[in-house]
BARO-19851 format. One record per atom (N, C-alpha, C): residue number from 1; residue in three letters; atom name; x, y, z. Coordinates in nm, 2 decimals. Each point is the difference from the previous one (the first is absolute). Layout:
N
<i NUM; aa ALA; at CA; px X; py Y; pz Z>
...
This chain:
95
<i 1; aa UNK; at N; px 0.39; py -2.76; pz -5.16>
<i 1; aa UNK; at CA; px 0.04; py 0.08; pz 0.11>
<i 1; aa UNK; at C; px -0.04; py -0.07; pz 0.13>
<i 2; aa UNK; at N; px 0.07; py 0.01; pz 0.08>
<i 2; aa UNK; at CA; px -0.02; py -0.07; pz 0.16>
<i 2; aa UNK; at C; px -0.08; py 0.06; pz 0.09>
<i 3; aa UNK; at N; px -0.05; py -0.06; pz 0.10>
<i 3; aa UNK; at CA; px -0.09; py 0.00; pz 0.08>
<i 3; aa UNK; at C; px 0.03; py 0.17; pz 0.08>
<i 4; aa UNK; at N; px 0.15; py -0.02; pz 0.02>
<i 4; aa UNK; at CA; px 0.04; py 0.09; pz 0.13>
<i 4; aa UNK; at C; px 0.02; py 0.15; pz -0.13>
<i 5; aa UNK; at N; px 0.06; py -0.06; pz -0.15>
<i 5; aa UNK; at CA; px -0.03; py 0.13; pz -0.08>
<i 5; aa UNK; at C; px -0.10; py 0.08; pz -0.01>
<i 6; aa UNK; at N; px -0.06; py -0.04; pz -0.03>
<i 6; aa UNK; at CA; px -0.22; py 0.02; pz -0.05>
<i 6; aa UNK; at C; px -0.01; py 0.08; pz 0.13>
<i 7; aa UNK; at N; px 0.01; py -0.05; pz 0.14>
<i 7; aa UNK; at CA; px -0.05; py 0.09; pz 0.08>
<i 7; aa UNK; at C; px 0.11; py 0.07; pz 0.08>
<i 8; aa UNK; at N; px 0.13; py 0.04; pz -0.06>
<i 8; aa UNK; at CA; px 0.08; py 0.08; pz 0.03>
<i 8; aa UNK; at C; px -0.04; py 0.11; pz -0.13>
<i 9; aa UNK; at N; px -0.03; py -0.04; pz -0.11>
<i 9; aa UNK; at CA; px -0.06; py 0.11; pz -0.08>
<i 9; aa UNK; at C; px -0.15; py 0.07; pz 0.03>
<i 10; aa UNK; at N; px -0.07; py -0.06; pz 0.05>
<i 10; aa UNK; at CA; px -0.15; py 0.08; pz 0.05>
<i 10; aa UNK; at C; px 0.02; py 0.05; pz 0.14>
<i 11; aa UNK; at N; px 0.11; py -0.06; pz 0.07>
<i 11; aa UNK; at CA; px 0.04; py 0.10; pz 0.11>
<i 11; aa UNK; at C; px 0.04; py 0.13; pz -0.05>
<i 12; aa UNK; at N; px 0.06; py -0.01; pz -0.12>
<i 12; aa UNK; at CA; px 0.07; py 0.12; pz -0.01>
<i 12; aa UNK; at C; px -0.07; py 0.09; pz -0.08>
<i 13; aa UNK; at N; px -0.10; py -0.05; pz -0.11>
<i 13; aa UNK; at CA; px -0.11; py 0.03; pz -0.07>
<i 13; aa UNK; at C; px -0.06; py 0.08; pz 0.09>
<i 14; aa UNK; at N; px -0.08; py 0.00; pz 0.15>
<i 14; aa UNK; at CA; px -0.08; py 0.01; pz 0.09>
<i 14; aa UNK; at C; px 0.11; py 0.13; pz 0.02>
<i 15; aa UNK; at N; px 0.05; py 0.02; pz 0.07>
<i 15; aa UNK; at CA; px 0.10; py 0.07; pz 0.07>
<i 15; aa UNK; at C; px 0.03; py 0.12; pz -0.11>
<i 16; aa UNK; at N; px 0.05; py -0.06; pz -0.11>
<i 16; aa UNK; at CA; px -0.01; py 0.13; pz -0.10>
<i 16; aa UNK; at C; px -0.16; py 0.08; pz 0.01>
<i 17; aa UNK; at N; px -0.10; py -0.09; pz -0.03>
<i 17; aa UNK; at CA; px -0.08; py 0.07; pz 0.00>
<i 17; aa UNK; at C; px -0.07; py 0.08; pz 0.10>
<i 18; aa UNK; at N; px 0.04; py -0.03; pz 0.13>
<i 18; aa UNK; at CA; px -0.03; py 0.10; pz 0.14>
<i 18; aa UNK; at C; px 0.09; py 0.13; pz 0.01>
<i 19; aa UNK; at N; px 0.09; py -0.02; pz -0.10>
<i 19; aa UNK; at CA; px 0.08; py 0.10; pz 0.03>
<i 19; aa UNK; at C; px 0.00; py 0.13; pz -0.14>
<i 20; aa UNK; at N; px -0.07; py -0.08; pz -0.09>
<i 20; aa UNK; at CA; px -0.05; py 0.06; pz -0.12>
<i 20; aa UNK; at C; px -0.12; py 0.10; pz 0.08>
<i 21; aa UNK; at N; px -0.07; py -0.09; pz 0.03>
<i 21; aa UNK; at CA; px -0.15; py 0.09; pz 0.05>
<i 21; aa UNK; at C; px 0.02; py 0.05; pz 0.14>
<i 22; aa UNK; at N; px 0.08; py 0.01; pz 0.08>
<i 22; aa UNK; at CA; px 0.07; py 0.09; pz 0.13>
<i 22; aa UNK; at C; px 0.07; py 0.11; pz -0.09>
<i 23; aa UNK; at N; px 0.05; py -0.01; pz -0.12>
<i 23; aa UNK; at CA; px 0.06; py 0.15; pz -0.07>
<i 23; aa UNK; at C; px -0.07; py 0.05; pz -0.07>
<i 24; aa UNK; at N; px -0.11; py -0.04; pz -0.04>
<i 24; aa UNK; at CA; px -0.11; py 0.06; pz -0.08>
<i 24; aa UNK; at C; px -0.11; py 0.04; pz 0.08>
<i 25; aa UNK; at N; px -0.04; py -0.08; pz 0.13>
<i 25; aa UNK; at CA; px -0.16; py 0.06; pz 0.05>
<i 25; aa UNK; at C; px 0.06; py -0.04; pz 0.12>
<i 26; aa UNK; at N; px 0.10; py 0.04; pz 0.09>
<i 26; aa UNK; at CA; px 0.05; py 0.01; pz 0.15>
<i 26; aa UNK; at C; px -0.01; py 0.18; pz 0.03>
<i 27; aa UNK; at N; px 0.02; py 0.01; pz 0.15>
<i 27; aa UNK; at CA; px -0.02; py 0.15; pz 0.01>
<i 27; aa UNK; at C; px 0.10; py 0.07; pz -0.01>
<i 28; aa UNK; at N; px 0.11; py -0.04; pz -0.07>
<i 28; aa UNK; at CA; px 0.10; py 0.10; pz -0.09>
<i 28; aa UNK; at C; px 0.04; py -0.04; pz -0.13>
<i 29; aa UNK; at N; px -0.12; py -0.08; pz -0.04>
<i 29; aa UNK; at CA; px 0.00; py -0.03; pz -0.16>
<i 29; aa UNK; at C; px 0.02; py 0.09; pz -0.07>
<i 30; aa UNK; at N; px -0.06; py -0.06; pz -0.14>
<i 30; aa UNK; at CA; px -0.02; py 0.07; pz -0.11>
<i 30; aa UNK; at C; px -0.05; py 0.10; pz 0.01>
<i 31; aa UNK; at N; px -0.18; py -0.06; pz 0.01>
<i 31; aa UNK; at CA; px -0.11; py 0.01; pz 0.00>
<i 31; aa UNK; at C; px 0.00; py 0.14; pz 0.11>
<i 32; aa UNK; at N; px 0.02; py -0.01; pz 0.11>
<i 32; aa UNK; at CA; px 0.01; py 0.14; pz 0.08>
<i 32; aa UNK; at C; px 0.10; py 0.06; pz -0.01>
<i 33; aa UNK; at N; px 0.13; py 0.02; pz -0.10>
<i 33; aa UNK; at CA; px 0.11; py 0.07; pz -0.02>
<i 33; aa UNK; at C; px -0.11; py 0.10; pz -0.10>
<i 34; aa UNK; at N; px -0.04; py -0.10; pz -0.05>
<i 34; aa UNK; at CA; px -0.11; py 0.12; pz -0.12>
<i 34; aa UNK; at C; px -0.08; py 0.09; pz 0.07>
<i 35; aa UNK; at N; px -0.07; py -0.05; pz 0.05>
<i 35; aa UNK; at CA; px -0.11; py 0.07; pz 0.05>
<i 35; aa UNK; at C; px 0.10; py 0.13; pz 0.09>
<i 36; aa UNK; at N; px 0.12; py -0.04; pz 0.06>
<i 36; aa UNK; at CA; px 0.04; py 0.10; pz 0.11>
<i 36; aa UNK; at C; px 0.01; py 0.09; pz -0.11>
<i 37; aa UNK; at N; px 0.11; py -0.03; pz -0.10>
<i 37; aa UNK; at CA; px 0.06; py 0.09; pz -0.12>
<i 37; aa UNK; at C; px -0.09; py 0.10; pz -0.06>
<i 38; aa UNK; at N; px -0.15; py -0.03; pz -0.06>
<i 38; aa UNK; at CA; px -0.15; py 0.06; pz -0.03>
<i 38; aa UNK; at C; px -0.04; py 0.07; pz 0.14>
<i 39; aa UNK; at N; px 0.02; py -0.02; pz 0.10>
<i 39; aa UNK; at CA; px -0.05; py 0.11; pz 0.10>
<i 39; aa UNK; at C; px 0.11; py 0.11; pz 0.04>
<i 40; aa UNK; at N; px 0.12; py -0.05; pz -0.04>
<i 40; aa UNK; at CA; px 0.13; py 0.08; pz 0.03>
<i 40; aa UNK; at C; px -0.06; py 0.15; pz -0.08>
<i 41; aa UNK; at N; px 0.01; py -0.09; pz -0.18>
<i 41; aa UNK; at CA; px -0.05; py 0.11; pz -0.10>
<i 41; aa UNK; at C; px -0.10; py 0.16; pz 0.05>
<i 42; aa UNK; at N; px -0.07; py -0.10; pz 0.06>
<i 42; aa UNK; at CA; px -0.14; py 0.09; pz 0.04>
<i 42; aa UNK; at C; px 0.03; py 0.05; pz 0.11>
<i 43; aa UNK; at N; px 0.09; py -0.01; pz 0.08>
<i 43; aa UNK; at CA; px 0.00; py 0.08; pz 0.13>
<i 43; aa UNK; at C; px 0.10; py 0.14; pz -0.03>
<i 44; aa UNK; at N; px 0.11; py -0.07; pz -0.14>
<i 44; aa UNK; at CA; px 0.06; py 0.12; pz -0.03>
<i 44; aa UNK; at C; px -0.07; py 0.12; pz -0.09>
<i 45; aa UNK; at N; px -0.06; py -0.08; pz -0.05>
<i 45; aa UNK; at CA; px -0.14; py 0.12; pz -0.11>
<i 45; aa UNK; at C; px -0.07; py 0.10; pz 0.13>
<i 46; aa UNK; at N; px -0.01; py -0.10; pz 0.12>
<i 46; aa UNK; at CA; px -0.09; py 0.12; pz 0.09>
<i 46; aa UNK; at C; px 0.13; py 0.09; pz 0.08>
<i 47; aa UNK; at N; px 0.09; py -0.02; pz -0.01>
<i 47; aa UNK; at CA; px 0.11; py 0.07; pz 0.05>
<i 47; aa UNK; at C; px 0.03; py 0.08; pz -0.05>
<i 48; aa UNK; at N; px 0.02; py 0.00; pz -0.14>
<i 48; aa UNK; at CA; px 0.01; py 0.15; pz -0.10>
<i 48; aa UNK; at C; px -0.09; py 0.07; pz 0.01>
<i 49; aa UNK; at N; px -0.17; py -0.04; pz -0.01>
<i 49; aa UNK; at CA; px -0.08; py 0.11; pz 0.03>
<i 49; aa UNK; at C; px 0.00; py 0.06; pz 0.13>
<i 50; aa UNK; at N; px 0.04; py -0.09; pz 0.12>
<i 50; aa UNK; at CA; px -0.01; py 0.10; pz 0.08>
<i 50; aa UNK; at C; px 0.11; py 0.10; pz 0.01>
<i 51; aa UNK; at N; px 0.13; py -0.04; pz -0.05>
<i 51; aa UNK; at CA; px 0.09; py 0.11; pz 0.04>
<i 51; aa UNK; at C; px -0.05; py 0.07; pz -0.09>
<i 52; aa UNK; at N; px -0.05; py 0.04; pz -0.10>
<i 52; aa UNK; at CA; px -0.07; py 0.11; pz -0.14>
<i 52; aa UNK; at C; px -0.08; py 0.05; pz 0.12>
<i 53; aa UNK; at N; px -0.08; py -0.05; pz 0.09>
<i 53; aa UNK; at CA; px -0.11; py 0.08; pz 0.08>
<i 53; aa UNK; at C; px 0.06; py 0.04; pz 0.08>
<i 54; aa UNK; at N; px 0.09; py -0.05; pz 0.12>
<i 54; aa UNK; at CA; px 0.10; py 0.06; pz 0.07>
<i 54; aa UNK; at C; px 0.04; py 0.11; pz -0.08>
<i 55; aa UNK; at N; px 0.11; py 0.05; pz -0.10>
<i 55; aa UNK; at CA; px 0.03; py 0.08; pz -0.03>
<i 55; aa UNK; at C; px -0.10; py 0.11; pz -0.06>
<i 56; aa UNK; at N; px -0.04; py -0.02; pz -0.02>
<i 56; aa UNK; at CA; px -0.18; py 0.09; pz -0.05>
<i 56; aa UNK; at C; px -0.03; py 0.03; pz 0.13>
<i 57; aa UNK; at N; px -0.01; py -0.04; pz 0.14>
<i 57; aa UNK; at CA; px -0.05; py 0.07; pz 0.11>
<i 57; aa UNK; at C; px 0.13; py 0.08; pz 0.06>
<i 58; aa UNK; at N; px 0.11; py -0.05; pz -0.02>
<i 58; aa UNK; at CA; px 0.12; py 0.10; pz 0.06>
<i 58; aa UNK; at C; px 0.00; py 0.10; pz -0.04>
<i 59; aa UNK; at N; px -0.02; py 0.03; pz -0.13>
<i 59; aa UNK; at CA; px -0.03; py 0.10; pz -0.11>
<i 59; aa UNK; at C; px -0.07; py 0.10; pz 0.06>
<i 60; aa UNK; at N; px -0.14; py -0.05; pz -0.01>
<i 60; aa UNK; at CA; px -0.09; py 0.02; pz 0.09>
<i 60; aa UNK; at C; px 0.03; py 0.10; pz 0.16>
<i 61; aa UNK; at N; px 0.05; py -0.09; pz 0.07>
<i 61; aa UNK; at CA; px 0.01; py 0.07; pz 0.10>
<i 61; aa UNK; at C; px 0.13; py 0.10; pz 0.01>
<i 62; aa UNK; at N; px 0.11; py 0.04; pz -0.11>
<i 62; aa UNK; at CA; px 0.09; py 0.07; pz 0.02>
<i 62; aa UNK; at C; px -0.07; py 0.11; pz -0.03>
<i 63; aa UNK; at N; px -0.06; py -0.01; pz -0.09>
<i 63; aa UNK; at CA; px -0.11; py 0.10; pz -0.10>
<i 63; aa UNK; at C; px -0.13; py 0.08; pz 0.09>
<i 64; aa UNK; at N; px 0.00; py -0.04; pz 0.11>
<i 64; aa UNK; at CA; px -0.09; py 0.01; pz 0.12>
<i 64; aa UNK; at C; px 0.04; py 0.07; pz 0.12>
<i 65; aa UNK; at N; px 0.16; py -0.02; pz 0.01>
<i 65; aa UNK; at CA; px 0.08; py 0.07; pz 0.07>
<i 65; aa UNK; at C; px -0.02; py 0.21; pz -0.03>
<i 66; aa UNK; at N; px -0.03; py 0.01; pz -0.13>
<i 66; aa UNK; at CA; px -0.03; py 0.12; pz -0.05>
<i 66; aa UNK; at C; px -0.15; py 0.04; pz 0.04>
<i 67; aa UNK; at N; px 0.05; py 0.11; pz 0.07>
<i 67; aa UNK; at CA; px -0.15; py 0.03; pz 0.03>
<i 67; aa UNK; at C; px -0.12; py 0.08; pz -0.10>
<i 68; aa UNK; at N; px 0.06; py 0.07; pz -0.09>
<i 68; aa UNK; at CA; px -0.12; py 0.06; pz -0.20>
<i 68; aa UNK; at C; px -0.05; py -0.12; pz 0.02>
<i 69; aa UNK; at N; px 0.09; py -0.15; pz -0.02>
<i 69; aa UNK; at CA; px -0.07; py -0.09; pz -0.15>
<i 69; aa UNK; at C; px -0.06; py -0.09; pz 0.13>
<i 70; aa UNK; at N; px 0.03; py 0.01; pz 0.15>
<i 70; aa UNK; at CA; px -0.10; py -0.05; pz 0.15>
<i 70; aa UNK; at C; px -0.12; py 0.08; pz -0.02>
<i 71; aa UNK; at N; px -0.01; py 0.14; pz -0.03>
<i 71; aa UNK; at CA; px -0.13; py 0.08; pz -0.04>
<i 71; aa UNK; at C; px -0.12; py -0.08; pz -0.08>
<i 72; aa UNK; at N; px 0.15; py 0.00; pz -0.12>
<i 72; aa UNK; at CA; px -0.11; py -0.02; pz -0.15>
<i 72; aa UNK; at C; px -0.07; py -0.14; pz 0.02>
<i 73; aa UNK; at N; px 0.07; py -0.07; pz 0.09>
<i 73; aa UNK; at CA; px -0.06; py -0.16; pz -0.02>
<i 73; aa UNK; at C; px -0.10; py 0.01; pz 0.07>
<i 74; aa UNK; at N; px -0.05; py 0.04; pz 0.13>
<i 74; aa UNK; at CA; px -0.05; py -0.01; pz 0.08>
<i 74; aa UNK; at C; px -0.13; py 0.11; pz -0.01>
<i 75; aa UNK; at N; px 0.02; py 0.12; pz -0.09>
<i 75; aa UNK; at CA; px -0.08; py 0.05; pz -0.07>
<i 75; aa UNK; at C; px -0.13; py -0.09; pz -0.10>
<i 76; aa UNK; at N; px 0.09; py -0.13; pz -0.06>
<i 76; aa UNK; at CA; px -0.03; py 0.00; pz -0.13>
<i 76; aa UNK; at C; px -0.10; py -0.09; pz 0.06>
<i 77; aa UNK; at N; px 0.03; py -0.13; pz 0.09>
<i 77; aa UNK; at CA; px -0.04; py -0.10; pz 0.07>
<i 77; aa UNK; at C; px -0.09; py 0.06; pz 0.06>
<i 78; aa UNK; at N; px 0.01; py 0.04; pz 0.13>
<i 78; aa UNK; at CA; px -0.10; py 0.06; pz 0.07>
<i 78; aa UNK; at C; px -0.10; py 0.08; pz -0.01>
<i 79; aa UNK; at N; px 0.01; py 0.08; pz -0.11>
<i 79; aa UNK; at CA; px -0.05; py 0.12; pz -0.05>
<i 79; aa UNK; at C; px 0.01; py 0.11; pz 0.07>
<i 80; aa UNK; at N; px 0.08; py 0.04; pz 0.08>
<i 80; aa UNK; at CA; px 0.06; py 0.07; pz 0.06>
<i 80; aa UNK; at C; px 0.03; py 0.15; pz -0.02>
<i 81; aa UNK; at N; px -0.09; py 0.14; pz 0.06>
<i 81; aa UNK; at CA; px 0.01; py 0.13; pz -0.07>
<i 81; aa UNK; at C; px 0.06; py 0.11; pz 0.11>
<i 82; aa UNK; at N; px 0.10; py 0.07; pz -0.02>
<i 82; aa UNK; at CA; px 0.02; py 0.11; pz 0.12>
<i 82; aa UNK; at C; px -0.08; py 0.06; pz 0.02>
<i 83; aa UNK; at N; px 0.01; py 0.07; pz 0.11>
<i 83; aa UNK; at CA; px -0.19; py 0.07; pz 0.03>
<i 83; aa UNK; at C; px 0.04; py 0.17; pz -0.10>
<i 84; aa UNK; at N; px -0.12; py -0.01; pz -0.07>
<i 84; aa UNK; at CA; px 0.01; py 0.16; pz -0.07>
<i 84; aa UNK; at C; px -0.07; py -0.08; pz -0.14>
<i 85; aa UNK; at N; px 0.06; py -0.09; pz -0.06>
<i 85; aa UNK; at CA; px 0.03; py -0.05; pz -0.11>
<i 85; aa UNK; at C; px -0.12; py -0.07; pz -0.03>
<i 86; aa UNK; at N; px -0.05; py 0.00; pz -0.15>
<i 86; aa UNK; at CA; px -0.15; py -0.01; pz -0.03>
<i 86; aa UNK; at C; px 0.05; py -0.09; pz -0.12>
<i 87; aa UNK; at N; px -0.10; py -0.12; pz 0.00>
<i 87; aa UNK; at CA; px 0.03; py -0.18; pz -0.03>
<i 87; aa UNK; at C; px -0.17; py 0.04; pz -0.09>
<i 88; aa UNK; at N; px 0.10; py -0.06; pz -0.14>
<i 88; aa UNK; at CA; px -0.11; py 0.03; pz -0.12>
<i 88; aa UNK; at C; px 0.04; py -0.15; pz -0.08>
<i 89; aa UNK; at N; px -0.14; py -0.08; pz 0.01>
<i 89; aa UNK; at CA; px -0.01; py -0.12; pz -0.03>
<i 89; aa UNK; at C; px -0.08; py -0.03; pz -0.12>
<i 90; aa UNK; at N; px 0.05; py -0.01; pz -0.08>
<i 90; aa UNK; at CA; px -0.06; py -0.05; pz -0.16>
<i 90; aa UNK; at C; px -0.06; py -0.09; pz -0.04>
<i 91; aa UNK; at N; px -0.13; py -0.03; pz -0.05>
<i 91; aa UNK; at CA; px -0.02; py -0.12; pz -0.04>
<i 91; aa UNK; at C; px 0.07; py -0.07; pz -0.05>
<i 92; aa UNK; at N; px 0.04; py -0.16; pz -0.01>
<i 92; aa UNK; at CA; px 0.06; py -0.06; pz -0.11>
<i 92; aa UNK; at C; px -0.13; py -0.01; pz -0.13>
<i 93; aa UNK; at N; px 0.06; py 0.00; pz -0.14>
<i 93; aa UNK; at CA; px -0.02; py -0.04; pz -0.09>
<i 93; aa UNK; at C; px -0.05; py -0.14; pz -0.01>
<i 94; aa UNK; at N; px -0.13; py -0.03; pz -0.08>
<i 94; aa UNK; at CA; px -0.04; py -0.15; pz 0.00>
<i 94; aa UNK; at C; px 0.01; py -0.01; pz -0.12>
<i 95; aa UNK; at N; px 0.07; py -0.09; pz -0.08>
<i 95; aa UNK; at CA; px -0.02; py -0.04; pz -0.15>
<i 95; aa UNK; at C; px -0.08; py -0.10; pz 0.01>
């Protein structure tokens, strides 16, 4: 092989390999296509739970629009008694 061959091959040797490792560990590599992909995953996992919690609070507040089950909640939470009304509190049980 010739002088000008030999180092028209490790020119090109070199050059493949900057462009091997620029697609593998550059900042739109491989290497962070992964990592984006694995965080994509996980931001859509937190996205379904919050719309589950979203809709659990819409719920919530249509359900709140009614003023009995506005009573009973705010009853239940607060402890909350109309005046007249006599509040009889039980021990709990200890096993």
């Amino acid at each position: 092989m010739t002088k000008t061959g030999r180092s028209l091959l490790i020119t090109s040797a070199v050059i493949s390999l900057v462009i091997v490792g620029f697609t593998i560990f550059g900042d739109r590599g491989l290497l962070s296509y992964l990592t984006l992909r694995e965080k994509q995953r996980e931001i859509s996992g937190e996205v379904i739970v919050l719309e589950e919690e979203n809709r659990e609070l819409t719920e919530e507040l249509i359900k709140l629009e009614n003023p009995a089950y506005r009573e009973r909640v705010i009853r239940q939470t607060l402890g909350m008694v109309k005046p007249g009304e006599t509040v009889y509190i039980f021990p709990s049980e200890k096993k």
